[in-house]
Every structure is written in structure tokens, then in C-alpha cells.
PQR file of N, CA, C, O and H, with PARSE charges and radii, in Angstrom:
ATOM      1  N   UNK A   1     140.408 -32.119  53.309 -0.4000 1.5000
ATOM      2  CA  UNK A   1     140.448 -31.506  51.996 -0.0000 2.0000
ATOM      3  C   UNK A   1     139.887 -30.097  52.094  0.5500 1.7000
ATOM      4  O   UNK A   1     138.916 -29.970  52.841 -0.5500 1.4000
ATOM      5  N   UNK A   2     140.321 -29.050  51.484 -0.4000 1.5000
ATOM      6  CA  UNK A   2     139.964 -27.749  51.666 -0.0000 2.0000
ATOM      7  C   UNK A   2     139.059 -27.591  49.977  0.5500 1.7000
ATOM      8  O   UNK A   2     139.242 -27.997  48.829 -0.5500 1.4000
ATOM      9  H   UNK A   2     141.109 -29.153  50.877  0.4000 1.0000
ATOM     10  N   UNK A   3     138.171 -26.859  50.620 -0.4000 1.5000
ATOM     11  CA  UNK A   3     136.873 -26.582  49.688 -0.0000 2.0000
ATOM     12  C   UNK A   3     136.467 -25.296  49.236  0.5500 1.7000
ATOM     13  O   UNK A   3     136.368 -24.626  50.264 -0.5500 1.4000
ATOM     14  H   UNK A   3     138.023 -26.529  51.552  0.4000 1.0000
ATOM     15  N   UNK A   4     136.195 -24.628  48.313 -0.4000 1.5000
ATOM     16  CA  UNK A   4     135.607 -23.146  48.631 -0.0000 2.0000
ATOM     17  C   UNK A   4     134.330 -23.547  47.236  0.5500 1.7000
ATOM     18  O   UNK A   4     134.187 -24.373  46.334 -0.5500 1.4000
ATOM     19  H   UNK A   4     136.276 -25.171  47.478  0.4000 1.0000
ATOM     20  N   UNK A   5     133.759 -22.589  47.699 -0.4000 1.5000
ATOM     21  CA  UNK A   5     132.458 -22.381  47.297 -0.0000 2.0000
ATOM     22  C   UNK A   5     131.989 -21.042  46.403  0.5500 1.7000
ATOM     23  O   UNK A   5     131.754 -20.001  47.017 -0.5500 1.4000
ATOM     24  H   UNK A   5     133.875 -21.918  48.431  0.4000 1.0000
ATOM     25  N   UNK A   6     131.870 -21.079  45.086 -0.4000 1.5000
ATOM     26  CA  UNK A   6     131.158 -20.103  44.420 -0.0000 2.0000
ATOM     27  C   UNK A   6     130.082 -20.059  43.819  0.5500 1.7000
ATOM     28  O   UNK A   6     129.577 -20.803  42.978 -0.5500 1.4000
ATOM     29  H   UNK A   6     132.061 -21.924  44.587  0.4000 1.0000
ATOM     30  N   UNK A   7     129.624 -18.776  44.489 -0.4000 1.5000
ATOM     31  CA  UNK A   7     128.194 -18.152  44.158 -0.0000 2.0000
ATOM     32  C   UNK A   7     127.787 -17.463  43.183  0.5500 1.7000
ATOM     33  O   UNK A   7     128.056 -16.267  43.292 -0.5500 1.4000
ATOM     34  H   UNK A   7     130.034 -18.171  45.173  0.4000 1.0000
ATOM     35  N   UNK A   8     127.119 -17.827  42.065 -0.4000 1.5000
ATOM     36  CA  UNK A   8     126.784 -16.538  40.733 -0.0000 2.0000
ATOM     37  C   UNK A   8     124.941 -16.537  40.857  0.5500 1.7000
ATOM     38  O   UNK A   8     124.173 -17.420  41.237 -0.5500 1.4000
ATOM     39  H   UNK A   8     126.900 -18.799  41.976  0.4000 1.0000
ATOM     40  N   UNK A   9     124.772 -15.590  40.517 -0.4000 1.5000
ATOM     41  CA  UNK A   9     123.535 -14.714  40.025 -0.0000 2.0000
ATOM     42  C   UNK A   9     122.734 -15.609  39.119  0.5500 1.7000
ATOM     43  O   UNK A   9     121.540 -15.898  39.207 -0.5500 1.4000
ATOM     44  H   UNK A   9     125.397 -14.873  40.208  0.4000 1.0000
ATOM     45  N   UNK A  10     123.685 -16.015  38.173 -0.4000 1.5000
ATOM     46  CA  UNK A  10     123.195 -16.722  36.825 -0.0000 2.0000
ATOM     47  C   UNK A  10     124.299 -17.846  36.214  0.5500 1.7000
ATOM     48  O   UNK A  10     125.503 -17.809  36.467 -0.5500 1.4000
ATOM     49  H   UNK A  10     124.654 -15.780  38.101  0.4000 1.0000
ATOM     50  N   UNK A  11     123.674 -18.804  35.400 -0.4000 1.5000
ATOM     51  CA  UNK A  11     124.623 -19.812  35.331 -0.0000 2.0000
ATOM     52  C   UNK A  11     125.436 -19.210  34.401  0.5500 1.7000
ATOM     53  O   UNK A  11     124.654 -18.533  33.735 -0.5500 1.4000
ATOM     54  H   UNK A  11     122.696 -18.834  35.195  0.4000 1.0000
ATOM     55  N   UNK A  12     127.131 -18.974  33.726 -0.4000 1.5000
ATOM     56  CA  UNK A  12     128.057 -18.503  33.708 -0.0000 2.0000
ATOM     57  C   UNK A  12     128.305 -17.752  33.752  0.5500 1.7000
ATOM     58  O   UNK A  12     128.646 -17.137  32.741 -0.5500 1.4000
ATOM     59  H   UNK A  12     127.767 -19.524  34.267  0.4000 1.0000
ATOM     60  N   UNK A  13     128.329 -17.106  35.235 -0.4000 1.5000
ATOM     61  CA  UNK A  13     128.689 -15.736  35.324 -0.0000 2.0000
ATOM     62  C   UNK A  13     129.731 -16.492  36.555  0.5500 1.7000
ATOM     63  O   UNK A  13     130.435 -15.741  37.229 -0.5500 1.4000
ATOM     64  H   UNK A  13     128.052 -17.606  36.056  0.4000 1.0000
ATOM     65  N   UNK A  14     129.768 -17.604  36.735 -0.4000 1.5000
ATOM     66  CA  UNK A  14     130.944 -17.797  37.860 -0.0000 2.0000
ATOM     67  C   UNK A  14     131.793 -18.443  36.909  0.5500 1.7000
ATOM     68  O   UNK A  14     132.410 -19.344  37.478 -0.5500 1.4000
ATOM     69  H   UNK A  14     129.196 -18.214  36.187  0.4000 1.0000
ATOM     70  N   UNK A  15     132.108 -18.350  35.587 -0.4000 1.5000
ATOM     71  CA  UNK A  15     132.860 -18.686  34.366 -0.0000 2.0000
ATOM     72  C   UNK A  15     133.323 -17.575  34.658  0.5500 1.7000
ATOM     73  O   UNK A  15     134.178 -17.318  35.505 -0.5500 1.4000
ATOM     74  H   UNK A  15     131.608 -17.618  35.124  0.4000 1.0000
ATOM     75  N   UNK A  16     132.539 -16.585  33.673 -0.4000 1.5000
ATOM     76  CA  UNK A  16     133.017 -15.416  33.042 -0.0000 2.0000
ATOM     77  C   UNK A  16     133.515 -14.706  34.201  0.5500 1.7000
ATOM     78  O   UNK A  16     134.718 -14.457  34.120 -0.5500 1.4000
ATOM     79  H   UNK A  16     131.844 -16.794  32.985  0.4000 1.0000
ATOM     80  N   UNK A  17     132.891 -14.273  35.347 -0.4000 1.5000
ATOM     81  CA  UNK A  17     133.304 -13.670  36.636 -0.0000 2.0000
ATOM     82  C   UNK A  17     134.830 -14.196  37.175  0.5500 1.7000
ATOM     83  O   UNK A  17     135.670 -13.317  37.364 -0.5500 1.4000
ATOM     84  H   UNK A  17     131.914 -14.475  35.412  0.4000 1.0000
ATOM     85  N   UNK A  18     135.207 -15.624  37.427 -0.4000 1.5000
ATOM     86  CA  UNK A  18     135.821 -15.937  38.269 -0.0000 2.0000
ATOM     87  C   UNK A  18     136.786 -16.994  37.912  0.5500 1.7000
ATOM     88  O   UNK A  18     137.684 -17.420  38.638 -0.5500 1.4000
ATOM     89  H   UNK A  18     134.524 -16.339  37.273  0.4000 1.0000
ATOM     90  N   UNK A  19     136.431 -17.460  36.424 -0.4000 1.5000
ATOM     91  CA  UNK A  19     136.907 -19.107  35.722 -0.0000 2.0000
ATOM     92  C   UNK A  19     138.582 -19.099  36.153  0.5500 1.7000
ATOM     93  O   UNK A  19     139.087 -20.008  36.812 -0.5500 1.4000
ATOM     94  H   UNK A  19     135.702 -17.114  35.835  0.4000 1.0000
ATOM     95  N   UNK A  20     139.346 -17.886  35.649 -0.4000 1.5000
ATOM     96  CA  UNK A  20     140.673 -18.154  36.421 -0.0000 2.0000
ATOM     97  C   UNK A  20     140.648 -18.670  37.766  0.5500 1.7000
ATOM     98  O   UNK A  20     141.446 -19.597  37.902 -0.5500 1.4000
ATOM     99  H   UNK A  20     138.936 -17.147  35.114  0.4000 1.0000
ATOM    100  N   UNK A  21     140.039 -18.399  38.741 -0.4000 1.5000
ATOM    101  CA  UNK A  21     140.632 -18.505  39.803 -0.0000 2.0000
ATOM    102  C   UNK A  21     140.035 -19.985  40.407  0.5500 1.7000
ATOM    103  O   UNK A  21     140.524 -20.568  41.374 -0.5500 1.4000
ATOM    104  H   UNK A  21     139.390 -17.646  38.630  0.4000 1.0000
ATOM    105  N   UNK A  22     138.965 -20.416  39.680 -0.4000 1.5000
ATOM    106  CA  UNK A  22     138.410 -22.222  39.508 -0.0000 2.0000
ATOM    107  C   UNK A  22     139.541 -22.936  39.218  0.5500 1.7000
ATOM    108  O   UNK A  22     140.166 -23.679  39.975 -0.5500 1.4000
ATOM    109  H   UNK A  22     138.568 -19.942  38.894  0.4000 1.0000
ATOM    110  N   UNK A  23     139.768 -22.665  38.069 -0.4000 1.5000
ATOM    111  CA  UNK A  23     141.272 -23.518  37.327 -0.0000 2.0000
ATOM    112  C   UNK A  23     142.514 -23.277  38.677  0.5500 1.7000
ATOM    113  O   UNK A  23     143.405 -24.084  38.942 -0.5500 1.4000
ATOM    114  H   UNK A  23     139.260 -22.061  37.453  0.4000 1.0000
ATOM    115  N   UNK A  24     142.280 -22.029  39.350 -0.4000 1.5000
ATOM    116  CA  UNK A  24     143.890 -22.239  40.223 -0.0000 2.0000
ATOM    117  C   UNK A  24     143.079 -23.218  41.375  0.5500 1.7000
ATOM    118  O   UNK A  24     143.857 -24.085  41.772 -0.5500 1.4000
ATOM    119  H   UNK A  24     141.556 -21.373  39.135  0.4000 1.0000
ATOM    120  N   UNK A  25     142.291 -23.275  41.752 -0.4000 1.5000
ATOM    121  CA  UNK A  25     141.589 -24.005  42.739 -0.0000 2.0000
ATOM    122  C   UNK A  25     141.383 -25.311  42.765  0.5500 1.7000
ATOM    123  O   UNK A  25     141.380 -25.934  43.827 -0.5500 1.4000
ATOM    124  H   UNK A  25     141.659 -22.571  41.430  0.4000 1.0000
ATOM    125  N   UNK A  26     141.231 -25.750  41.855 -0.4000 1.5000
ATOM    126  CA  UNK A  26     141.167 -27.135  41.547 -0.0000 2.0000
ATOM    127  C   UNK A  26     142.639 -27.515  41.071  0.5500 1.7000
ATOM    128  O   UNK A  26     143.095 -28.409  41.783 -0.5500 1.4000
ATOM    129  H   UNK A  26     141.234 -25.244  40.992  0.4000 1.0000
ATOM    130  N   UNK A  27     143.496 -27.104  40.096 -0.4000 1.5000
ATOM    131  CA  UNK A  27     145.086 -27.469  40.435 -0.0000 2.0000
ATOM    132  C   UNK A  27     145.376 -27.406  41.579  0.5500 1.7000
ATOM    133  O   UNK A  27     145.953 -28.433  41.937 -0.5500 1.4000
ATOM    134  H   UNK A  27     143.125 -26.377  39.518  0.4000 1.0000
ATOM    135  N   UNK A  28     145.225 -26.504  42.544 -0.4000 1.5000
ATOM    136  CA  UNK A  28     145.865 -26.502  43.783 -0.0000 2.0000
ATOM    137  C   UNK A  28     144.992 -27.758  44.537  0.5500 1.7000
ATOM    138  O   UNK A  28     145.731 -28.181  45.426 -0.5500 1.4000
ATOM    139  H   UNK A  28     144.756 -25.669  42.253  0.4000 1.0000
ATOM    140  N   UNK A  29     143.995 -28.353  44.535 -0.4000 1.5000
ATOM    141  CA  UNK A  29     143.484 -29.575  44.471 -0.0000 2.0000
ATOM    142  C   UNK A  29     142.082 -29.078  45.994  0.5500 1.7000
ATOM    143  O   UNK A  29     141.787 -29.693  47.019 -0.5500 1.4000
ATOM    144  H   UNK A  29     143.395 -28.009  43.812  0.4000 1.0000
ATOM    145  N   UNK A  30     141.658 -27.977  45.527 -0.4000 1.5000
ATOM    146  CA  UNK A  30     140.910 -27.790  46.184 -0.0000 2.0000
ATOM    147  C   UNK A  30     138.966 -28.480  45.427  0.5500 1.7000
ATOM    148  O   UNK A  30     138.518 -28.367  44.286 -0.5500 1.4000
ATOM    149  H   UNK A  30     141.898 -27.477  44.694  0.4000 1.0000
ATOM    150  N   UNK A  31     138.354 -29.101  46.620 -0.4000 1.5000
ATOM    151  CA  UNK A  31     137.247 -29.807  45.859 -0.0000 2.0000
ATOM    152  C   UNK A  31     136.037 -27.637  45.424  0.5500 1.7000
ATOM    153  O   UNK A  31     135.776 -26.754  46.241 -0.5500 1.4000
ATOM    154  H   UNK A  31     138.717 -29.193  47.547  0.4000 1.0000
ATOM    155  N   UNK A  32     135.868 -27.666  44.634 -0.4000 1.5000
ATOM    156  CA  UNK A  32     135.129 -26.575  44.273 -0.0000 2.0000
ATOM    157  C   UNK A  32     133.356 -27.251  44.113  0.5500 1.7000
ATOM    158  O   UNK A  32     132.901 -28.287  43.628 -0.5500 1.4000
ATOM    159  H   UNK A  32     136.080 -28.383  43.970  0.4000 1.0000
ATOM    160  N   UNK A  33     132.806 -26.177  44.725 -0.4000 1.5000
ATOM    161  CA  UNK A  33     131.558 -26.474  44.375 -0.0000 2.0000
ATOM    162  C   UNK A  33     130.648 -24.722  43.732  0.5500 1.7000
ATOM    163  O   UNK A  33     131.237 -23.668  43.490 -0.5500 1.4000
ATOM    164  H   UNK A  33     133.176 -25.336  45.119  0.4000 1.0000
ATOM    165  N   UNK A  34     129.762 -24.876  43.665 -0.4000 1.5000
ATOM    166  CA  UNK A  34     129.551 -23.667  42.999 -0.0000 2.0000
ATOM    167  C   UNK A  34     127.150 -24.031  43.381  0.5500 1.7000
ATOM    168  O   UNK A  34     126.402 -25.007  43.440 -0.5500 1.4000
ATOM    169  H   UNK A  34     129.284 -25.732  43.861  0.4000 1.0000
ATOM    170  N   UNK A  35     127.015 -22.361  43.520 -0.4000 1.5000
ATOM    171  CA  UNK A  35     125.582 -22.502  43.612 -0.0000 2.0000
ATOM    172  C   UNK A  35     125.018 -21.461  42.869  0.5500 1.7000
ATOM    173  O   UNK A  35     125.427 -20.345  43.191 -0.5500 1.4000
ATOM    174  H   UNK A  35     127.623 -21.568  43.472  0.4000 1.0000
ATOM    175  N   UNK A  36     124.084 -21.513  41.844 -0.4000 1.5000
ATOM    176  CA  UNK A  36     123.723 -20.589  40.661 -0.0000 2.0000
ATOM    177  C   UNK A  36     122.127 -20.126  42.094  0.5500 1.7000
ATOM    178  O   UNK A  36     121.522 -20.681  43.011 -0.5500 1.4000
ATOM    179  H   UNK A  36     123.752 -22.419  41.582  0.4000 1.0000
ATOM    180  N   UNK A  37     122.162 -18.843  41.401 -0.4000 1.5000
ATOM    181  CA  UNK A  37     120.908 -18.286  42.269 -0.0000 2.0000
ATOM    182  C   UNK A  37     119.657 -17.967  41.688  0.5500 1.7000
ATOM    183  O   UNK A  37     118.806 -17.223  42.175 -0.5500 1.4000
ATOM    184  H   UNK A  37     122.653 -18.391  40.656  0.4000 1.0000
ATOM    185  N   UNK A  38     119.607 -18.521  40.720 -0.4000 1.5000
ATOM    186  CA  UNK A  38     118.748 -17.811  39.438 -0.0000 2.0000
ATOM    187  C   UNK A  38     117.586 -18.789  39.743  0.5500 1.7000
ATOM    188  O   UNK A  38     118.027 -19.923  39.930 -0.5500 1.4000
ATOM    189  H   UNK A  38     120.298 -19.126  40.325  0.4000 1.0000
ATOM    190  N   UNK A  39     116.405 -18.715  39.838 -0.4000 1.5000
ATOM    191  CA  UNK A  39     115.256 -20.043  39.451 -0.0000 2.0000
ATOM    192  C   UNK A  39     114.766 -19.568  37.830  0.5500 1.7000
ATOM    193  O   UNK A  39     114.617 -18.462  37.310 -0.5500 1.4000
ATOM    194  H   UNK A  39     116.047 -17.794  39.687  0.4000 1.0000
ATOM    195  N   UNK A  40     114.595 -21.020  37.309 -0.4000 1.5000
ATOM    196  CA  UNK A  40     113.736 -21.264  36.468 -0.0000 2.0000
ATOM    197  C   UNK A  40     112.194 -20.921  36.199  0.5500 1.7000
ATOM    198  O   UNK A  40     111.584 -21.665  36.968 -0.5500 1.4000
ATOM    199  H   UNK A  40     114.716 -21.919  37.731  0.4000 1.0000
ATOM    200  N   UNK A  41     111.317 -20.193  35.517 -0.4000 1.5000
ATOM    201  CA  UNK A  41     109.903 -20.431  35.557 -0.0000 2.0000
ATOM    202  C   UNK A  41     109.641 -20.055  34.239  0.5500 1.7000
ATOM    203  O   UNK A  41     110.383 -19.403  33.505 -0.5500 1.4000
ATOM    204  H   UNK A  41     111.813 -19.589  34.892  0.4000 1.0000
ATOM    205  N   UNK A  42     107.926 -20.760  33.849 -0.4000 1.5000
ATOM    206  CA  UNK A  42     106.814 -20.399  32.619 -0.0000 2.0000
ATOM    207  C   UNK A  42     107.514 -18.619  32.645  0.5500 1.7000
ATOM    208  O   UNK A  42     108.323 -18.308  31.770 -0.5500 1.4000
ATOM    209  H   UNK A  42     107.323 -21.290  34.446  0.4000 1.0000
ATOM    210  N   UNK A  43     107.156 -17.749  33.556 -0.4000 1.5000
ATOM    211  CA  UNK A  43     107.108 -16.703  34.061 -0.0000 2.0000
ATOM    212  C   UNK A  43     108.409 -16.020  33.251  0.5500 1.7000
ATOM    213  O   UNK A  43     108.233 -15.431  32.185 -0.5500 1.4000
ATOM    214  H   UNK A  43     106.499 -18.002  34.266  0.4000 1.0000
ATOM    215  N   UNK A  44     109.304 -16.115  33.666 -0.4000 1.5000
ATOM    216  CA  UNK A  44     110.995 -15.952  33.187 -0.0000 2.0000
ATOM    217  C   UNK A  44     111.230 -16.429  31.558  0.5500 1.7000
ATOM    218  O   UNK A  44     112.323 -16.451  30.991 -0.5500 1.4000
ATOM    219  H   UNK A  44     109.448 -16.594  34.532  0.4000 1.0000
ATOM    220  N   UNK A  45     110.321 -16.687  31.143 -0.4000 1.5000
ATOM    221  CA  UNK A  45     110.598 -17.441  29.648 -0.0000 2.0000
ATOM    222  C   UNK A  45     111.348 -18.805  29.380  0.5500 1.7000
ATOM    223  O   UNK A  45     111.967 -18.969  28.329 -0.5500 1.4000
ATOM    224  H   UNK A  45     109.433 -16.668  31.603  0.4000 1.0000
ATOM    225  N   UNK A  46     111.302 -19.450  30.024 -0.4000 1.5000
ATOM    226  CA  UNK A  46     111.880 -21.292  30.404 -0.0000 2.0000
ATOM    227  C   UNK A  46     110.481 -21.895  30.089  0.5500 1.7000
ATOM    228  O   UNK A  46     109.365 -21.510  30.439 -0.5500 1.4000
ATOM    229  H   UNK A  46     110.798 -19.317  30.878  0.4000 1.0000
ATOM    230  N   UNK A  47     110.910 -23.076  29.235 -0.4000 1.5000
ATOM    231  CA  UNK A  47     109.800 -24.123  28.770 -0.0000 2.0000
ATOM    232  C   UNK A  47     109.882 -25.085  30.058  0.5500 1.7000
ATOM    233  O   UNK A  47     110.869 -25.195  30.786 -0.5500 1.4000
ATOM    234  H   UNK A  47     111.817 -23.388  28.950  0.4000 1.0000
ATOM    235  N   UNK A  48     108.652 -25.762  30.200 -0.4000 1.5000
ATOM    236  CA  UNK A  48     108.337 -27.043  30.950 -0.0000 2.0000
ATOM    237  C   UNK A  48     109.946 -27.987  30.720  0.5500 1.7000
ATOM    238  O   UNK A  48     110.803 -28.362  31.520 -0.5500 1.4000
ATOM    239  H   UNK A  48     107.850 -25.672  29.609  0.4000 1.0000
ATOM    240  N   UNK A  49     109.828 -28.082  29.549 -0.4000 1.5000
ATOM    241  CA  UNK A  49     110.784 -29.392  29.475 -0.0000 2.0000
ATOM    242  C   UNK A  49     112.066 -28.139  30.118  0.5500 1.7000
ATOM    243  O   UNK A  49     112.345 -28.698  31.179 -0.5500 1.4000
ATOM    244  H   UNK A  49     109.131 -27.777  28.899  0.4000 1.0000
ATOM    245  N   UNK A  50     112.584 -27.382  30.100 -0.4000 1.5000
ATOM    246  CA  UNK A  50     113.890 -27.090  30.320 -0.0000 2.0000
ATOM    247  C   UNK A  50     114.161 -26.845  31.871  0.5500 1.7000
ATOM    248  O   UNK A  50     115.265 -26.954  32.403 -0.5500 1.4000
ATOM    249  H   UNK A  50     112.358 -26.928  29.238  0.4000 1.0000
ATOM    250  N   UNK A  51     112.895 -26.472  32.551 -0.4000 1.5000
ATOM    251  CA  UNK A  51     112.270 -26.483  33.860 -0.0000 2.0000
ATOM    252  C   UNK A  51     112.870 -28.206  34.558  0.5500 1.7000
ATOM    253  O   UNK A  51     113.573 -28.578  35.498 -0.5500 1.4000
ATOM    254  H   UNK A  51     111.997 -26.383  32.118  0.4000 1.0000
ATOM    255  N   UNK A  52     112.289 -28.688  33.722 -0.4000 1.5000
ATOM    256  CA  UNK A  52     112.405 -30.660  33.892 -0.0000 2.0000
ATOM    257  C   UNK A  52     113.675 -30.885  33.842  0.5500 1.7000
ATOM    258  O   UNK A  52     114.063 -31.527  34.818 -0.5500 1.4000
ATOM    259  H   UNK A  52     111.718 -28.386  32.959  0.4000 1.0000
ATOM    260  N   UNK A  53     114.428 -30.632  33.145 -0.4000 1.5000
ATOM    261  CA  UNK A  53     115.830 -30.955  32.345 -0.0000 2.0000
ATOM    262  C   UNK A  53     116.876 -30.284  33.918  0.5500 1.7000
ATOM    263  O   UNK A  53     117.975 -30.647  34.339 -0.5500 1.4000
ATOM    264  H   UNK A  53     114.113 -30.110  32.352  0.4000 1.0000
ATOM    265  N   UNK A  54     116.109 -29.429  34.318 -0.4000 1.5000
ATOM    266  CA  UNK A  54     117.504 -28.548  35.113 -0.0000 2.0000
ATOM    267  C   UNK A  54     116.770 -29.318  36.717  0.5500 1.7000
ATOM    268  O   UNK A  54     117.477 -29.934  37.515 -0.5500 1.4000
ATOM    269  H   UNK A  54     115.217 -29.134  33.976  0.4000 1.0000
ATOM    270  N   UNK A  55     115.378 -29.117  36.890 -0.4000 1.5000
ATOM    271  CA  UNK A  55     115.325 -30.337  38.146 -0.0000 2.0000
ATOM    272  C   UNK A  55     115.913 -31.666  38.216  0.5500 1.7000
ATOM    273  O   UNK A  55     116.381 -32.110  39.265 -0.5500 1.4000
ATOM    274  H   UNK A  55     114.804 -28.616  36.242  0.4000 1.0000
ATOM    275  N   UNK A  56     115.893 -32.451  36.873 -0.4000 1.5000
ATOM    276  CA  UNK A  56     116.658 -33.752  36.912 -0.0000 2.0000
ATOM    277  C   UNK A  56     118.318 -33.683  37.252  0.5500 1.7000
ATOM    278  O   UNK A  56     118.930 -34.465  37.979 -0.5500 1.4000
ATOM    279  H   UNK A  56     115.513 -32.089  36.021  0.4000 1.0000
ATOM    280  N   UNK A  57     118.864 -32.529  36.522 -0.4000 1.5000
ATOM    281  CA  UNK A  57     120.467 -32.540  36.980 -0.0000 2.0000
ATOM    282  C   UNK A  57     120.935 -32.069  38.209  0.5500 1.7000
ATOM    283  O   UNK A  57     122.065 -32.249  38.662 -0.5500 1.4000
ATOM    284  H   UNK A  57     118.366 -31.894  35.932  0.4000 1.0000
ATOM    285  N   UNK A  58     119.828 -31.334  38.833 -0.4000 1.5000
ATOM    286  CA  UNK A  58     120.486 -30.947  40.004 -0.0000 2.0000
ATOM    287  C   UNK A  58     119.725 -32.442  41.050  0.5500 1.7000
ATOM    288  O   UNK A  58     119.515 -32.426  42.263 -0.5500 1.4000
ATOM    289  H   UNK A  58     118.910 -31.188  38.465  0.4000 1.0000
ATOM    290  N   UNK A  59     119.597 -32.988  40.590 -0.4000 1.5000
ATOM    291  CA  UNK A  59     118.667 -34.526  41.496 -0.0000 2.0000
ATOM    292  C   UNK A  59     120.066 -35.544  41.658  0.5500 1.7000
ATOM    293  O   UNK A  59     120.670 -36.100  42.575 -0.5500 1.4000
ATOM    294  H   UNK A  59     119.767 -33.001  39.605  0.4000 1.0000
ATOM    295  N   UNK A  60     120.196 -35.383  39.825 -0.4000 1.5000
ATOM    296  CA  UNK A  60     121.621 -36.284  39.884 -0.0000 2.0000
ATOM    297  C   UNK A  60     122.909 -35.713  40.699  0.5500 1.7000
ATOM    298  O   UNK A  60     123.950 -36.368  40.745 -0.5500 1.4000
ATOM    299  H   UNK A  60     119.706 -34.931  39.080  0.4000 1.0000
TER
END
């Protein structure tokens, strides 16, 4: 199975950046994966719980 991989800065910016070419990628039946580069912190303005919320989904 052929795979490609996209990288964004921040979570939808590989929407807004690239979303056409996801949709041709996955019709063409390619498995897509995607890696956001951004961390979470107190620091950055993110609450505890939303900190929690985004460690649990990337667990699942």
C-alpha cells in the first residue's frame, strides 16, 4: 500500500494548506497519515484539561 505523510506547523493548516490534495490521496487509495508540530503548554495558553484531552487522543 503506498502512503504519504503530511506535516503542518499547527493543527489545520494541513486542511487549509493541502486538504485538496488529502481528498486526491485517499481516493486514489493511498493510507495518509499526517503529524501536527505544534506542542501544547500552561505557557502557550492551553488549559490542563485540553493538555489531557490532546495526550489521550494521540494514546488512542
Amino acid at each position: 500500500m503506498k502512503s504519504v505523510l503530511i506535516v503542518a506547523p499547527h493543527a489545520d493548516d494541513e486542511t487549509l494548506g493541502c486538504g485538496g490534495s488529502i481528498l486526491k490521496f485517499v481516493q486514489a487509495g493511498y493510507e495518509v497519515h499526517w503529524l501536527l508540530v505544534t506542542g501544547m503548554s500552561k505557557s502557550s495558553g492551553f488549559t490542563t484539561t485540553q493538555i489531557a484531552t490532546r495526550k489521550k487522543k494521540l494514546r488512542q
